[in-house]
C-alpha positions in Angstrom: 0.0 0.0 0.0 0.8 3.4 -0.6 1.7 5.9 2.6 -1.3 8.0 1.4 -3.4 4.6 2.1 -3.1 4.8 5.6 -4.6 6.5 8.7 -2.3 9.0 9.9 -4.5 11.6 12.0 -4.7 10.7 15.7 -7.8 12.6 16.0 -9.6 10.4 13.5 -8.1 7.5 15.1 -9.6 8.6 18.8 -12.7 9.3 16.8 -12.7 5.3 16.1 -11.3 3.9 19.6 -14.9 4.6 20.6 -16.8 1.6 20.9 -19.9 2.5 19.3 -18.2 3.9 16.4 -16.8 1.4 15.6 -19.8 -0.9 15.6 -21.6 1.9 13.8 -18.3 1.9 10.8 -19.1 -2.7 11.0 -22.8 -2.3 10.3 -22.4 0.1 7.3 -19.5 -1.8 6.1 -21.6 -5.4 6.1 -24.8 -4.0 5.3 -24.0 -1.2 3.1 -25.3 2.8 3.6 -27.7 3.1 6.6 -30.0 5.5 8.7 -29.7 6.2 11.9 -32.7 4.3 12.9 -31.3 1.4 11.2 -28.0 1.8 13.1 -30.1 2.7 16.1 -32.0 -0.7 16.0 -29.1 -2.6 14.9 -27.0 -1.7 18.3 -30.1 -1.3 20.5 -29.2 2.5 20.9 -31.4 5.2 21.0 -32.0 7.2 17.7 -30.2 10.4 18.2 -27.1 9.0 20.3 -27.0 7.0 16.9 -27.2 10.3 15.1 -24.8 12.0 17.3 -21.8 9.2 16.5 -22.9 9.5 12.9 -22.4 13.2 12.8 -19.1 12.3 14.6 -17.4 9.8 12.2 -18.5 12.5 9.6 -16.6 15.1 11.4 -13.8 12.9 10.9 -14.2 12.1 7.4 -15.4 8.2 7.9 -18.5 8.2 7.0 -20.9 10.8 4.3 -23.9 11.5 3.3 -25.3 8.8 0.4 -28.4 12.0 -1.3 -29.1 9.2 -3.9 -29.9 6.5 -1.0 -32.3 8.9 0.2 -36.0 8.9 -0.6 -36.5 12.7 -0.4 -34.6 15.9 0.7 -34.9 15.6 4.6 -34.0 11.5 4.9 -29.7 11.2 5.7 -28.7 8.0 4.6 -24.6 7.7 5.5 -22.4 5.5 3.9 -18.1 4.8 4.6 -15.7 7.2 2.9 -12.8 6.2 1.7 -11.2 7.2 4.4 -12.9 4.5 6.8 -11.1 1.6 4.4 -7.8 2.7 5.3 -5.6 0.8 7.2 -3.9 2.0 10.6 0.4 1.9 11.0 0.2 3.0 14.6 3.9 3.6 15.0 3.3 6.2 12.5 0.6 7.7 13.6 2.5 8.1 17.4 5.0 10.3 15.2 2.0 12.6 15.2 1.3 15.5 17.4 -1.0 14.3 20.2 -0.7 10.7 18.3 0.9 8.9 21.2 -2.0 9.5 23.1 -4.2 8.5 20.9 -2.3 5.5 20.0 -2.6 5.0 23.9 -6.5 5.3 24.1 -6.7 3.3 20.6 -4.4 0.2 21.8 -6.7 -0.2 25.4 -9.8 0.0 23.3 -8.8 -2.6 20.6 -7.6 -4.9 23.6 -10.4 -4.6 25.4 -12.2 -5.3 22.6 -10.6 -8.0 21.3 -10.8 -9.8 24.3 -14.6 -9.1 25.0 -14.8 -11.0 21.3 -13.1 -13.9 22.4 -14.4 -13.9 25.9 -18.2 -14.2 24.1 -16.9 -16.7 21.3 -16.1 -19.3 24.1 -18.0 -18.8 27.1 -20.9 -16.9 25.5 -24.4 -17.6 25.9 -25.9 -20.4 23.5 -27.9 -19.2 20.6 -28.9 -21.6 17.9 -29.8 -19.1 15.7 -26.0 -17.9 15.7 -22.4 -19.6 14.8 -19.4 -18.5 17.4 -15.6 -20.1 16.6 -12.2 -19.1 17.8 -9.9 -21.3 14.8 -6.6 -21.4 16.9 -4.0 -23.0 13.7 0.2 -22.6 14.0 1.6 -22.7 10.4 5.3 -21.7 9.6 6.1 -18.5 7.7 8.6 -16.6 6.0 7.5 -12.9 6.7 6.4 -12.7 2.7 4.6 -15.5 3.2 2.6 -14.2 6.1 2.2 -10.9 4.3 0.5 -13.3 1.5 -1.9 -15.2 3.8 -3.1 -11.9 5.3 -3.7 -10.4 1.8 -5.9 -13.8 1.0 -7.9 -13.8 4.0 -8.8 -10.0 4.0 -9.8 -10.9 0.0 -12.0 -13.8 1.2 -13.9 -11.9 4.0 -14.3 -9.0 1.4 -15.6 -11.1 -1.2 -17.8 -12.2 1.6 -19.2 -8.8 2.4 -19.4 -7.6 -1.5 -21.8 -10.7 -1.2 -24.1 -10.3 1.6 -23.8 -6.1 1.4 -27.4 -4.9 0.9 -29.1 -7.4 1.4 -32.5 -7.1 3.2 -34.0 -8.5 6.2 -33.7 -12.0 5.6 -32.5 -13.5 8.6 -29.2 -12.3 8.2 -27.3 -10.5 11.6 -23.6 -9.1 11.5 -20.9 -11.2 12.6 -17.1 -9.8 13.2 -14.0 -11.8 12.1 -11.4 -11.1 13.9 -8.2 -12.1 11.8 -5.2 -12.4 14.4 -2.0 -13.2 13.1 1.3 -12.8 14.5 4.3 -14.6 15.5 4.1 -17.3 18.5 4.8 -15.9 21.3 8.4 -16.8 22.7 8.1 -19.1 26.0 7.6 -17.0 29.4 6.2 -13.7 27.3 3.4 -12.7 29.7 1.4 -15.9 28.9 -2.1 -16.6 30.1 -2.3 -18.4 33.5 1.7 -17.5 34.2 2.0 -17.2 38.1 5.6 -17.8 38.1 
Protein backbone atom coordinates (compact mmCIF):
# COMPACT_ATOMS: atom_id res chain seq x y z
CA UNK A 1 0.00 0.00 0.00
CA UNK A 2 0.75 3.39 -0.65
CA UNK A 3 1.68 5.85 2.57
CA UNK A 4 -1.30 8.02 1.41
CA UNK A 5 -3.37 4.64 2.09
CA UNK A 6 -3.07 4.82 5.59
CA UNK A 7 -4.58 6.54 8.66
CA UNK A 8 -2.29 9.03 9.91
CA UNK A 9 -4.46 11.56 12.05
CA UNK A 10 -4.67 10.70 15.68
CA UNK A 11 -7.82 12.55 16.04
CA UNK A 12 -9.64 10.37 13.51
CA UNK A 13 -8.11 7.53 15.06
CA UNK A 14 -9.63 8.61 18.79
CA UNK A 15 -12.65 9.29 16.80
CA UNK A 16 -12.66 5.28 16.12
CA UNK A 17 -11.32 3.90 19.63
CA UNK A 18 -14.93 4.62 20.63
CA UNK A 19 -16.77 1.63 20.87
CA UNK A 20 -19.85 2.49 19.32
CA UNK A 21 -18.17 3.89 16.43
CA UNK A 22 -16.84 1.39 15.60
CA UNK A 23 -19.82 -0.90 15.64
CA UNK A 24 -21.59 1.90 13.79
CA UNK A 25 -18.35 1.95 10.83
CA UNK A 26 -19.05 -2.72 11.01
CA UNK A 27 -22.81 -2.31 10.25
CA UNK A 28 -22.37 0.12 7.26
CA UNK A 29 -19.49 -1.84 6.12
CA UNK A 30 -21.62 -5.36 6.14
CA UNK A 31 -24.79 -4.04 5.32
CA UNK A 32 -23.96 -1.16 3.12
CA UNK A 33 -25.32 2.76 3.57
CA UNK A 34 -27.69 3.13 6.64
CA UNK A 35 -29.96 5.49 8.67
CA UNK A 36 -29.66 6.24 11.95
CA UNK A 37 -32.74 4.33 12.86
CA UNK A 38 -31.29 1.42 11.20
CA UNK A 39 -27.96 1.84 13.12
CA UNK A 40 -30.12 2.71 16.11
CA UNK A 41 -31.95 -0.71 15.96
CA UNK A 42 -29.09 -2.64 14.95
CA UNK A 43 -27.03 -1.67 18.26
CA UNK A 44 -30.13 -1.25 20.49
CA UNK A 45 -29.23 2.53 20.93
CA UNK A 46 -31.41 5.19 21.00
CA UNK A 47 -32.00 7.22 17.68
CA UNK A 48 -30.25 10.40 18.24
CA UNK A 49 -27.06 9.04 20.29
CA UNK A 50 -27.04 7.01 16.93
CA UNK A 51 -27.16 10.28 15.13
CA UNK A 52 -24.81 11.99 17.30
CA UNK A 53 -21.84 9.18 16.50
CA UNK A 54 -22.95 9.50 12.86
CA UNK A 55 -22.39 13.21 12.83
CA UNK A 56 -19.08 12.30 14.57
CA UNK A 57 -17.39 9.77 12.20
CA UNK A 58 -18.47 12.51 9.59
CA UNK A 59 -16.55 15.05 11.41
CA UNK A 60 -13.76 12.92 10.89
CA UNK A 61 -14.21 12.14 7.39
CA UNK A 62 -15.39 8.22 7.92
CA UNK A 63 -18.54 8.21 6.97
CA UNK A 64 -20.90 10.80 4.25
CA UNK A 65 -23.91 11.46 3.27
CA UNK A 66 -25.33 8.75 0.39
CA UNK A 67 -28.38 12.02 -1.29
CA UNK A 68 -29.15 9.25 -3.87
CA UNK A 69 -29.90 6.47 -0.96
CA UNK A 70 -32.32 8.88 0.23
CA UNK A 71 -36.01 8.92 -0.61
CA UNK A 72 -36.45 12.65 -0.36
CA UNK A 73 -34.58 15.87 0.70
CA UNK A 74 -34.90 15.56 4.58
CA UNK A 75 -33.99 11.45 4.87
CA UNK A 76 -29.69 11.20 5.71
CA UNK A 77 -28.72 7.95 4.61
CA UNK A 78 -24.63 7.68 5.51
CA UNK A 79 -22.38 5.48 3.89
CA UNK A 80 -18.14 4.80 4.55
CA UNK A 81 -15.71 7.20 2.93
CA UNK A 82 -12.77 6.18 1.68
CA UNK A 83 -11.20 7.25 4.36
CA UNK A 84 -12.94 4.54 6.84
CA UNK A 85 -11.06 1.63 4.38
CA UNK A 86 -7.82 2.71 5.28
CA UNK A 87 -5.61 0.81 7.19
CA UNK A 88 -3.86 2.02 10.56
CA UNK A 89 0.40 1.92 10.97
CA UNK A 90 0.18 3.02 14.63
CA UNK A 91 3.89 3.60 15.04
CA UNK A 92 3.26 6.24 12.53
CA UNK A 93 0.56 7.68 13.57
CA UNK A 94 2.54 8.11 17.37
CA UNK A 95 5.01 10.27 15.24
CA UNK A 96 1.98 12.56 15.16
CA UNK A 97 1.31 15.50 17.40
CA UNK A 98 -0.97 14.28 20.17
CA UNK A 99 -0.66 10.66 18.27
CA UNK A 100 0.91 8.92 21.15
CA UNK A 101 -1.99 9.51 23.12
CA UNK A 102 -4.24 8.51 20.94
CA UNK A 103 -2.35 5.47 19.96
CA UNK A 104 -2.59 5.00 23.87
CA UNK A 105 -6.46 5.29 24.05
CA UNK A 106 -6.68 3.35 20.61
CA UNK A 107 -4.43 0.16 21.85
CA UNK A 108 -6.67 -0.18 25.37
CA UNK A 109 -9.81 -0.04 23.33
CA UNK A 110 -8.83 -2.56 20.64
CA UNK A 111 -7.57 -4.90 23.56
CA UNK A 112 -10.36 -4.55 25.37
CA UNK A 113 -12.23 -5.29 22.63
CA UNK A 114 -10.56 -7.98 21.26
CA UNK A 115 -10.83 -9.78 24.34
CA UNK A 116 -14.62 -9.07 24.99
CA UNK A 117 -14.82 -11.03 21.35
CA UNK A 118 -13.06 -13.91 22.36
CA UNK A 119 -14.37 -13.93 25.88
CA UNK A 120 -18.15 -14.22 24.11
CA UNK A 121 -16.93 -16.75 21.26
CA UNK A 122 -16.06 -19.28 24.05
CA UNK A 123 -17.99 -18.81 27.09
CA UNK A 124 -20.88 -16.89 25.48
CA UNK A 125 -24.41 -17.62 25.90
CA UNK A 126 -25.92 -20.36 23.49
CA UNK A 127 -27.87 -19.17 20.62
CA UNK A 128 -28.92 -21.59 17.87
CA UNK A 129 -29.76 -19.12 15.74
CA UNK A 130 -26.03 -17.88 15.70
CA UNK A 131 -22.40 -19.56 14.81
CA UNK A 132 -19.39 -18.49 17.42
CA UNK A 133 -15.60 -20.06 16.56
CA UNK A 134 -12.16 -19.12 17.77
CA UNK A 135 -9.86 -21.32 14.78
CA UNK A 136 -6.56 -21.43 16.85
CA UNK A 137 -3.96 -22.99 13.74
CA UNK A 138 0.20 -22.56 13.95
CA UNK A 139 1.59 -22.65 10.44
CA UNK A 140 5.33 -21.67 9.62
CA UNK A 141 6.06 -18.47 7.74
CA UNK A 142 8.57 -16.57 5.97
CA UNK A 143 7.50 -12.88 6.71
CA UNK A 144 6.38 -12.75 2.71
CA UNK A 145 4.59 -15.54 3.20
CA UNK A 146 2.56 -14.21 6.15
CA UNK A 147 2.24 -10.94 4.29
CA UNK A 148 0.52 -13.33 1.48
CA UNK A 149 -1.93 -15.20 3.80
CA UNK A 150 -3.12 -11.86 5.30
CA UNK A 151 -3.67 -10.39 1.75
CA UNK A 152 -5.94 -13.78 0.97
CA UNK A 153 -7.86 -13.84 4.01
CA UNK A 154 -8.83 -9.99 4.00
CA UNK A 155 -9.79 -10.87 -0.03
CA UNK A 156 -11.97 -13.82 1.15
CA UNK A 157 -13.85 -11.92 4.03
CA UNK A 158 -14.34 -8.96 1.45
CA UNK A 159 -15.58 -11.08 -1.21
CA UNK A 160 -17.83 -12.19 1.60
CA UNK A 161 -19.18 -8.77 2.36
CA UNK A 162 -19.35 -7.61 -1.54
CA UNK A 163 -21.83 -10.74 -1.24
CA UNK A 164 -24.07 -10.33 1.60
CA UNK A 165 -23.83 -6.11 1.44
CA UNK A 166 -27.40 -4.91 0.90
CA UNK A 167 -29.15 -7.43 1.43
CA UNK A 168 -32.46 -7.10 3.19
CA UNK A 169 -33.97 -8.52 6.20
CA UNK A 170 -33.69 -12.04 5.57
CA UNK A 171 -32.51 -13.51 8.62
CA UNK A 172 -29.18 -12.34 8.20
CA UNK A 173 -27.28 -10.46 11.64
CA UNK A 174 -23.56 -9.12 11.45
CA UNK A 175 -20.92 -11.23 12.55
CA UNK A 176 -17.11 -9.77 13.23
CA UNK A 177 -14.04 -11.84 12.06
CA UNK A 178 -11.42 -11.07 13.89
CA UNK A 179 -8.19 -12.12 11.84
CA UNK A 180 -5.24 -12.41 14.39
CA UNK A 181 -1.98 -13.24 13.05
CA UNK A 182 1.26 -12.84 14.51
CA UNK A 183 4.31 -14.55 15.52
CA UNK A 184 4.10 -17.29 18.51
CA UNK A 185 4.81 -15.88 21.28
CA UNK A 186 8.37 -16.82 22.72
CA UNK A 187 8.06 -19.08 25.96
CA UNK A 188 7.56 -16.97 29.36
CA UNK A 189 6.20 -13.65 27.28
CA UNK A 190 3.44 -12.65 29.75
CA UNK A 191 1.40 -15.88 28.87
CA UNK A 192 -2.12 -16.56 30.11
CA UNK A 193 -2.26 -18.37 33.53
CA UNK A 194 1.70 -17.50 34.19
CA UNK A 195 2.04 -17.15 38.08
CA UNK A 196 5.61 -17.83 38.11
Amino acid sequence: MASDEYLHDPRVLRAIAHPVRTRILGEIEAGGPARAADVARELDIPANQASFHLRQLAKYGLVEEAPDEARDRRDRVWRLTKEAELSVRLNEVEKEPGGRAAVAVFRRSASDWSHHLVDQAINGPGDEGAIRTVIHQNVKLTKDEALELQDVLQATVQRWIGRTRGRGDDGRRTYIVMQVLQPYPQVGQDEPGDES
